[in-house]
N, CA, C and O atoms as CSV, one atom per row, in Angstrom:
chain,resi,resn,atom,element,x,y,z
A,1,UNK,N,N,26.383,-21.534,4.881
A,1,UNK,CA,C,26.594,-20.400,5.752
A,1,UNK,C,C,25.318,-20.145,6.543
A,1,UNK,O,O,24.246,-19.848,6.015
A,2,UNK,N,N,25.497,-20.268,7.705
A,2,UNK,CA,C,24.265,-19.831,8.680
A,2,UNK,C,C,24.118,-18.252,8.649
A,2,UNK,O,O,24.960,-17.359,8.554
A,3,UNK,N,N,22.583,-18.239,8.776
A,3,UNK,CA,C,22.105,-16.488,8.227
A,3,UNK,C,C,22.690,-15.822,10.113
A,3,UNK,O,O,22.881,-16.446,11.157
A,4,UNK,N,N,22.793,-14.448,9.798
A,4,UNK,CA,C,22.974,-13.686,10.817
A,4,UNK,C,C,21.932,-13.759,11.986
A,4,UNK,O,O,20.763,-13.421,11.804
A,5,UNK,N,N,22.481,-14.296,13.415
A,5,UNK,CA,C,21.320,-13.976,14.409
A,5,UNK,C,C,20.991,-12.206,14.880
A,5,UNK,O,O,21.956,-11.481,14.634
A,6,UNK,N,N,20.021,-11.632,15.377
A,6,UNK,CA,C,20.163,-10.551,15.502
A,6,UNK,C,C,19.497,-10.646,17.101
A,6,UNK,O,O,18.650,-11.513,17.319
A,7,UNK,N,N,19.861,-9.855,18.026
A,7,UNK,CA,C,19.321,-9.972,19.371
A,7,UNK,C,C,19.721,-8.786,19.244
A,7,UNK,O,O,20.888,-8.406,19.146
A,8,UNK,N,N,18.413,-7.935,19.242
A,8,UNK,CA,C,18.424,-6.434,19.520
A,8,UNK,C,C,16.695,-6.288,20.671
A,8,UNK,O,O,15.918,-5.374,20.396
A,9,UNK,N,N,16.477,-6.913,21.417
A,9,UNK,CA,C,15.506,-6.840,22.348
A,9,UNK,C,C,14.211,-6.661,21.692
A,9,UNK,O,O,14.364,-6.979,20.513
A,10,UNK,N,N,13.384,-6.412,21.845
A,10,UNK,CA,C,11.648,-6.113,21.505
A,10,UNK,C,C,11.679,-4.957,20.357
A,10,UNK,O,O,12.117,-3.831,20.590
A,11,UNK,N,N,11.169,-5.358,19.100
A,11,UNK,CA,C,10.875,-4.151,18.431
A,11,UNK,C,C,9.549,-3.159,18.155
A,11,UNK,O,O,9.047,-3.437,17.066
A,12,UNK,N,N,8.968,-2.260,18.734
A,12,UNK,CA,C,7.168,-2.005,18.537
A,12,UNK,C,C,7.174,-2.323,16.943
A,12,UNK,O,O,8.191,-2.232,16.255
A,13,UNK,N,N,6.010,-2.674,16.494
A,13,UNK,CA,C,5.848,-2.798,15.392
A,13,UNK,C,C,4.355,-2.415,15.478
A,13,UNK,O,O,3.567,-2.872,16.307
A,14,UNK,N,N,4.034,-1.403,14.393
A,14,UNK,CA,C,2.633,-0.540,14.618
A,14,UNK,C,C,1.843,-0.783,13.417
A,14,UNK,O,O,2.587,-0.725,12.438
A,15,UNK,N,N,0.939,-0.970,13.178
A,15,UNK,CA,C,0.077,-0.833,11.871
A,15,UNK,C,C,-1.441,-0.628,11.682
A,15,UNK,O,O,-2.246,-1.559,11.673
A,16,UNK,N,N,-1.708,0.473,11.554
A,16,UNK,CA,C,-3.007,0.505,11.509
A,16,UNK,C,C,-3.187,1.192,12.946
A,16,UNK,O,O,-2.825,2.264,13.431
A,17,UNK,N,N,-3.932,0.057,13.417
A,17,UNK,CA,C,-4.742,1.215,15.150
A,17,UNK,C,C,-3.948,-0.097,15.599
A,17,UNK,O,O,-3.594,0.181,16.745
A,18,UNK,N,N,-3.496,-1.343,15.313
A,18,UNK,CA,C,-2.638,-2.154,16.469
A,18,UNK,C,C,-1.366,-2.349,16.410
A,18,UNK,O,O,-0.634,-2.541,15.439
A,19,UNK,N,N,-1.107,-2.273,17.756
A,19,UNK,CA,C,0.500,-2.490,17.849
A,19,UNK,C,C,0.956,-3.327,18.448
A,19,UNK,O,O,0.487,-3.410,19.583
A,20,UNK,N,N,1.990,-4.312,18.107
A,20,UNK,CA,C,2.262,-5.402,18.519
A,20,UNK,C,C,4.066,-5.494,19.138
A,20,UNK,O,O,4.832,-4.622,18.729
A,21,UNK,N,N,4.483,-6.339,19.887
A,21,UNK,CA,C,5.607,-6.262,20.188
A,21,UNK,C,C,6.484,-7.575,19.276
A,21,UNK,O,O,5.948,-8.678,19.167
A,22,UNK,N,N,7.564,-7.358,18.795
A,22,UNK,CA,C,8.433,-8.372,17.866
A,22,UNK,C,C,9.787,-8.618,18.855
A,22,UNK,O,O,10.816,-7.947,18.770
A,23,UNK,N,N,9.586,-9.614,19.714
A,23,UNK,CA,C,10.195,-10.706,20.666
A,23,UNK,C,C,11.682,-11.076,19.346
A,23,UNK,O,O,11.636,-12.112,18.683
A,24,UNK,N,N,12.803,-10.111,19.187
A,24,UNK,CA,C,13.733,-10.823,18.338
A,24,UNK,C,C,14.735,-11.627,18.989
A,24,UNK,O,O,15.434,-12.254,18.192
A,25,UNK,N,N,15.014,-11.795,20.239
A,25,UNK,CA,C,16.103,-12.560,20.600
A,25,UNK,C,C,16.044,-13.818,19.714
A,25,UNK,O,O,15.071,-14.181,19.055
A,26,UNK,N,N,16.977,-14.289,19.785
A,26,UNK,CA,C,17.436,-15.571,19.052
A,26,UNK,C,C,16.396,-16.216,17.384
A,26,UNK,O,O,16.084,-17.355,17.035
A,27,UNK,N,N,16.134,-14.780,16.709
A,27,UNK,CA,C,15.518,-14.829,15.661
A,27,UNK,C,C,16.316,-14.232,14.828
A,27,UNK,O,O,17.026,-13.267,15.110
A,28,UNK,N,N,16.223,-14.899,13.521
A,28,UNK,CA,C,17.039,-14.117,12.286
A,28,UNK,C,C,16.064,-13.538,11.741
A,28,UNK,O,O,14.861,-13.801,11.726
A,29,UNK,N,N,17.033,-12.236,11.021
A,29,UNK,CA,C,16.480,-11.041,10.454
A,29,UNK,C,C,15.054,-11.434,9.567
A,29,UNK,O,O,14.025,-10.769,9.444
A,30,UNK,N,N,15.468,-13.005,8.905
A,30,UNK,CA,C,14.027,-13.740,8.209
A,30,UNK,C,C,12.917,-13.800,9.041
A,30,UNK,O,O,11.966,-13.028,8.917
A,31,UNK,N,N,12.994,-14.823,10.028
A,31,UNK,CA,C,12.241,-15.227,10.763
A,31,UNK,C,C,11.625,-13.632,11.089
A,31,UNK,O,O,10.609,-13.166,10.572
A,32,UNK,N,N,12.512,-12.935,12.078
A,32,UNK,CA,C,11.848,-11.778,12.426
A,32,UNK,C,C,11.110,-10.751,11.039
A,32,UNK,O,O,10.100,-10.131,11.369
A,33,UNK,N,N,11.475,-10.620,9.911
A,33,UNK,CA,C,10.294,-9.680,8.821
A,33,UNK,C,C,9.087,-11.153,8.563
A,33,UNK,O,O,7.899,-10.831,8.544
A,34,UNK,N,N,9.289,-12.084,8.450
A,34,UNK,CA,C,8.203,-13.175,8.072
A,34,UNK,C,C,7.179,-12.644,9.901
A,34,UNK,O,O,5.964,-12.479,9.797
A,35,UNK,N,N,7.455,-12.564,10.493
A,35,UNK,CA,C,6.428,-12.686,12.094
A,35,UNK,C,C,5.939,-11.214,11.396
A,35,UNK,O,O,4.773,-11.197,10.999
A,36,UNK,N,N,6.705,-10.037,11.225
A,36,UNK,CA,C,6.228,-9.061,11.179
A,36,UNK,C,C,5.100,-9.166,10.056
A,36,UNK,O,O,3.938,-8.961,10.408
A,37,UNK,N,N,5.303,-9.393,9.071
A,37,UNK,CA,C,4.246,-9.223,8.250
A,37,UNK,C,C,3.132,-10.451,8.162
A,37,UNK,O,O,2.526,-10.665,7.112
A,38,UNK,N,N,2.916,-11.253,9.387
A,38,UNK,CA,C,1.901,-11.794,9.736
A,38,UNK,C,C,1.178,-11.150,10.221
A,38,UNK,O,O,0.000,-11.164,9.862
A,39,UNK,N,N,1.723,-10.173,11.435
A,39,UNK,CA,C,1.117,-8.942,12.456
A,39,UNK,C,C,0.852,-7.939,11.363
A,39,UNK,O,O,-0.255,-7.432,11.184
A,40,UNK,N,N,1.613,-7.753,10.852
A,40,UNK,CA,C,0.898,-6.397,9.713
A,40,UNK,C,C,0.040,-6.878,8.851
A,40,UNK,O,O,-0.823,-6.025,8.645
A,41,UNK,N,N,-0.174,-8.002,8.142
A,41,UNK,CA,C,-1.147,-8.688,7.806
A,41,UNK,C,C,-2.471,-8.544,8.443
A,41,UNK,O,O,-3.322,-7.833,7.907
A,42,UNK,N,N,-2.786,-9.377,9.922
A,42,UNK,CA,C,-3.762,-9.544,10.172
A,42,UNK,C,C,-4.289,-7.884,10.906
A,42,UNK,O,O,-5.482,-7.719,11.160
A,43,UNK,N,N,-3.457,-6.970,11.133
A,43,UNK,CA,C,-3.579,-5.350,11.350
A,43,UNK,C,C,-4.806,-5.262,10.228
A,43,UNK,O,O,-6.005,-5.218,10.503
A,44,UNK,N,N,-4.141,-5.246,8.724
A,44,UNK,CA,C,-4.955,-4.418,7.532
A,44,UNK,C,C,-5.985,-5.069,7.502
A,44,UNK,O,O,-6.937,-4.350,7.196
A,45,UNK,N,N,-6.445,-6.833,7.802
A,45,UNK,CA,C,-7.133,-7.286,7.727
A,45,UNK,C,C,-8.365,-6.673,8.189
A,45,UNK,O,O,-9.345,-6.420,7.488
A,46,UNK,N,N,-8.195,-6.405,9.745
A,46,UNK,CA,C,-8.972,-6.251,10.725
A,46,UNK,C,C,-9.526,-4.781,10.698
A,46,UNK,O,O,-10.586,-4.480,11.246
A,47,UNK,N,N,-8.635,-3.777,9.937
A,47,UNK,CA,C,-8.944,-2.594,9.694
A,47,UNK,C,C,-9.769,-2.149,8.749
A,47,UNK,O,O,-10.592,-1.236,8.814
A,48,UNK,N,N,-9.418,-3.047,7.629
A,48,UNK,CA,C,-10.599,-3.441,6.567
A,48,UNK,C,C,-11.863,-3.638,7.236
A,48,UNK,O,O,-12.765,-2.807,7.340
A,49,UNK,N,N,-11.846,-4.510,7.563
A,49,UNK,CA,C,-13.029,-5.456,8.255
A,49,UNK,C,C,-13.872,-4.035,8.634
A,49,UNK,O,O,-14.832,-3.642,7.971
A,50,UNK,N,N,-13.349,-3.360,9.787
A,50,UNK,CA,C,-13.248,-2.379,10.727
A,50,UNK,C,C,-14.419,-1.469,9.704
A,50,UNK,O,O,-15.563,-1.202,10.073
A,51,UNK,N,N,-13.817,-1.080,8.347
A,51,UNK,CA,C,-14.078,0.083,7.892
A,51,UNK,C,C,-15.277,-0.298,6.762
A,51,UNK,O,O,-15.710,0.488,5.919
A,52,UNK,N,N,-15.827,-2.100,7.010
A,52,UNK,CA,C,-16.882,-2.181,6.431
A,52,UNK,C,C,-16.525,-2.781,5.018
A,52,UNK,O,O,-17.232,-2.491,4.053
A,53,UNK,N,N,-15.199,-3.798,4.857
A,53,UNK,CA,C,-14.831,-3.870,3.419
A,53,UNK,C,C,-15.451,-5.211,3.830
A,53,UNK,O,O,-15.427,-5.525,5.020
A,54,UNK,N,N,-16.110,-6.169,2.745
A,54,UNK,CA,C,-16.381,-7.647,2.836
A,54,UNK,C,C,-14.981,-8.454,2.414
A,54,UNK,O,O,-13.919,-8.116,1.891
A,55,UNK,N,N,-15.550,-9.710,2.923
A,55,UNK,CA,C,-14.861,-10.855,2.176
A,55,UNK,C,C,-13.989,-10.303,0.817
A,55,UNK,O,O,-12.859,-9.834,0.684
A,56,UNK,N,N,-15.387,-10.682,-0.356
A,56,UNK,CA,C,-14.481,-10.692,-1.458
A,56,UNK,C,C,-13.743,-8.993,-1.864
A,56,UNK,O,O,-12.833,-8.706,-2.642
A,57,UNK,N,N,-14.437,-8.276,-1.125
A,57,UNK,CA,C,-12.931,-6.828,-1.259
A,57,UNK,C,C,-11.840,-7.061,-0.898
A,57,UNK,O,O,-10.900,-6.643,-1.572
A,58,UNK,N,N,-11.610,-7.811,0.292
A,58,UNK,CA,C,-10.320,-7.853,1.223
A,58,UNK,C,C,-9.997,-8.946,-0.160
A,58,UNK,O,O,-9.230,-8.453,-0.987
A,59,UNK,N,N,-10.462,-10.237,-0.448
A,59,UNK,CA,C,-9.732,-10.914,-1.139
A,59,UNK,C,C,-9.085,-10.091,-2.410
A,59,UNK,O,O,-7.907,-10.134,-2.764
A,60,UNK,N,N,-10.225,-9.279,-3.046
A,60,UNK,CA,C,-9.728,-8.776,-4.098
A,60,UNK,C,C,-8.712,-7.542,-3.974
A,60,UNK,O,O,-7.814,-7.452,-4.811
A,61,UNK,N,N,-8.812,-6.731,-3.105
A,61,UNK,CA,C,-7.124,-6.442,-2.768
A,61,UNK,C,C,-6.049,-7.013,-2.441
A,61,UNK,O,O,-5.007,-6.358,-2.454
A,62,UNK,N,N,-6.050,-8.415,-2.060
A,62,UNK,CA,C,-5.137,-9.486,-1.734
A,62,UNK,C,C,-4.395,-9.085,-3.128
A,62,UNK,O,O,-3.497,-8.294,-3.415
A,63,UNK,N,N,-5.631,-10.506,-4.255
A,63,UNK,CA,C,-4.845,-10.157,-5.584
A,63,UNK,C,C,-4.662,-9.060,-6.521
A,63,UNK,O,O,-4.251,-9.393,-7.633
A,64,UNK,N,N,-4.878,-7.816,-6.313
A,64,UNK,CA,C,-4.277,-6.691,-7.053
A,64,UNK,C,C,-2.479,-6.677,-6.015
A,64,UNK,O,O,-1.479,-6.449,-6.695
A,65,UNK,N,N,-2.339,-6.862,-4.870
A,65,UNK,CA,C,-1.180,-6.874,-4.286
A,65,UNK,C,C,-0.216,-8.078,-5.048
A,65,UNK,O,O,0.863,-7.913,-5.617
A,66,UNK,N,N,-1.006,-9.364,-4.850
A,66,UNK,CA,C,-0.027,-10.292,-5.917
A,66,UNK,C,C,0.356,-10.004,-6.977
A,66,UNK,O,O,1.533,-10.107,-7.323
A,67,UNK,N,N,-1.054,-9.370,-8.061
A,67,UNK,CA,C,-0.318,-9.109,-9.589
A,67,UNK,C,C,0.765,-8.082,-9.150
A,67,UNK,O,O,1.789,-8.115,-9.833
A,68,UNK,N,N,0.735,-7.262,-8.235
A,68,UNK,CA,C,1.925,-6.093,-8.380
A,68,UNK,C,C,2.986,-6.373,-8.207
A,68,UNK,O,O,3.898,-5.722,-8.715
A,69,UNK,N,N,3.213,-7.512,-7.377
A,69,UNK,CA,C,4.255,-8.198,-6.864
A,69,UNK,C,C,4.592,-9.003,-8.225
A,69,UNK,O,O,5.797,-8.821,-8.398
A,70,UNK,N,N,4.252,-9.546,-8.932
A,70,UNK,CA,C,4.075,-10.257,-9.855
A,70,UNK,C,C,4.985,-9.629,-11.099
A,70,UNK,O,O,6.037,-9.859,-11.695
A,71,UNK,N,N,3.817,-8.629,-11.092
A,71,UNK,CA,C,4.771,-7.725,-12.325
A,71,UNK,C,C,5.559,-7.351,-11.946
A,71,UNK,O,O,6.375,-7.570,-12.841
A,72,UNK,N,N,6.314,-6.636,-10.826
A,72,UNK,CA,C,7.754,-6.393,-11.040
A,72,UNK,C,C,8.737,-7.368,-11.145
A,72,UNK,O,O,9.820,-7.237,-11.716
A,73,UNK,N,N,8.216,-8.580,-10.437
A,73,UNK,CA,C,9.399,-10.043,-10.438
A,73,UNK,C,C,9.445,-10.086,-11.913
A,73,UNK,O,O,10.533,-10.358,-12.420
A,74,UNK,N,N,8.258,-9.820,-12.808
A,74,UNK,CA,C,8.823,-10.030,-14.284
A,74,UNK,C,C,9.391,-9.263,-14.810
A,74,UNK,O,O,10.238,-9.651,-15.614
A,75,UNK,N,N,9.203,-7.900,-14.617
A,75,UNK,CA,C,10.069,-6.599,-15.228
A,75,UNK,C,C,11.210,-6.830,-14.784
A,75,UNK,O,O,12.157,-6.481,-15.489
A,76,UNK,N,N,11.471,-7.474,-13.509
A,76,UNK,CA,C,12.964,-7.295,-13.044
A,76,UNK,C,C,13.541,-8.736,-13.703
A,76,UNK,O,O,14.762,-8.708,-13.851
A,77,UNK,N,N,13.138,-9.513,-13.965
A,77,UNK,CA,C,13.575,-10.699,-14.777
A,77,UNK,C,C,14.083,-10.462,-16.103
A,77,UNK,O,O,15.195,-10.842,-16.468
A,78,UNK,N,N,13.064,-9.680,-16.998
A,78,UNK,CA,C,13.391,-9.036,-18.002
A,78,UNK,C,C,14.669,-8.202,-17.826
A,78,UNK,O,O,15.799,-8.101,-18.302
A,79,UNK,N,N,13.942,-7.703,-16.959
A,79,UNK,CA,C,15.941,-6.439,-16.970
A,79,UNK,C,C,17.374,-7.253,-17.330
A,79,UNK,O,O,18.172,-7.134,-18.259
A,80,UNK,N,N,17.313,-8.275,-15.970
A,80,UNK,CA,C,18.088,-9.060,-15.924
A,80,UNK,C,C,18.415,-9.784,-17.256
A,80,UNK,O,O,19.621,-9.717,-17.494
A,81,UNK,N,N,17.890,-10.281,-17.953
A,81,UNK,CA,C,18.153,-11.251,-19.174
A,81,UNK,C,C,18.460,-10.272,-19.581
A,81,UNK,O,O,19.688,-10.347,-19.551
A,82,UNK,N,N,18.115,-8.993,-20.113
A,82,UNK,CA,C,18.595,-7.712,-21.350
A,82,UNK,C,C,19.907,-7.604,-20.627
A,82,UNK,O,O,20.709,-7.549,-21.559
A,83,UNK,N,N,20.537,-7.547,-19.605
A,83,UNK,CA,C,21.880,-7.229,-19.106
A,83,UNK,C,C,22.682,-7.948,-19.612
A,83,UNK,O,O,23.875,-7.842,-19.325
């Protein structure tokens, strides 16, 4: 089954102090959240940067974001098997 196309014209997408435009014609709903959170990505990056965080801060908030992500994929795994 091919995923849904969505053509709903330009979406603003804002984060931080930059705002970027999200070009969705002939992009699926994937494609279009994967672009977005490249742009919101390199936003926090730069805002960090901005506000004086180094290297290894930005990295080390990277991975406190993975473990969080992390632990719920396992709590929700767990759930799942107890069901």
């Amino acid at each position: 089954m091919m995923p849904a196309m969505i053509s709903i014209g330009c979406l603003p997408v804002t984060a931080g102090t930059v705002s970027a435009r999200l070009c969705t014609a002939n992009m699926t709903e994937r494609e279009t959240k994967s672009r977005a959170v490249k742009i919101l990505a390199k936003s926090i990056y730069r805002d960090l940067e901005a506000q004086g965080f180094d290297e290894k801060q930005i990295v080390a908030l990277a991975t406190e974001l993975i473990s969080e992500v992390t632990s719920k994929m396992s709590r929700t795994d767990k759930a799942q098997q107890l069901a």
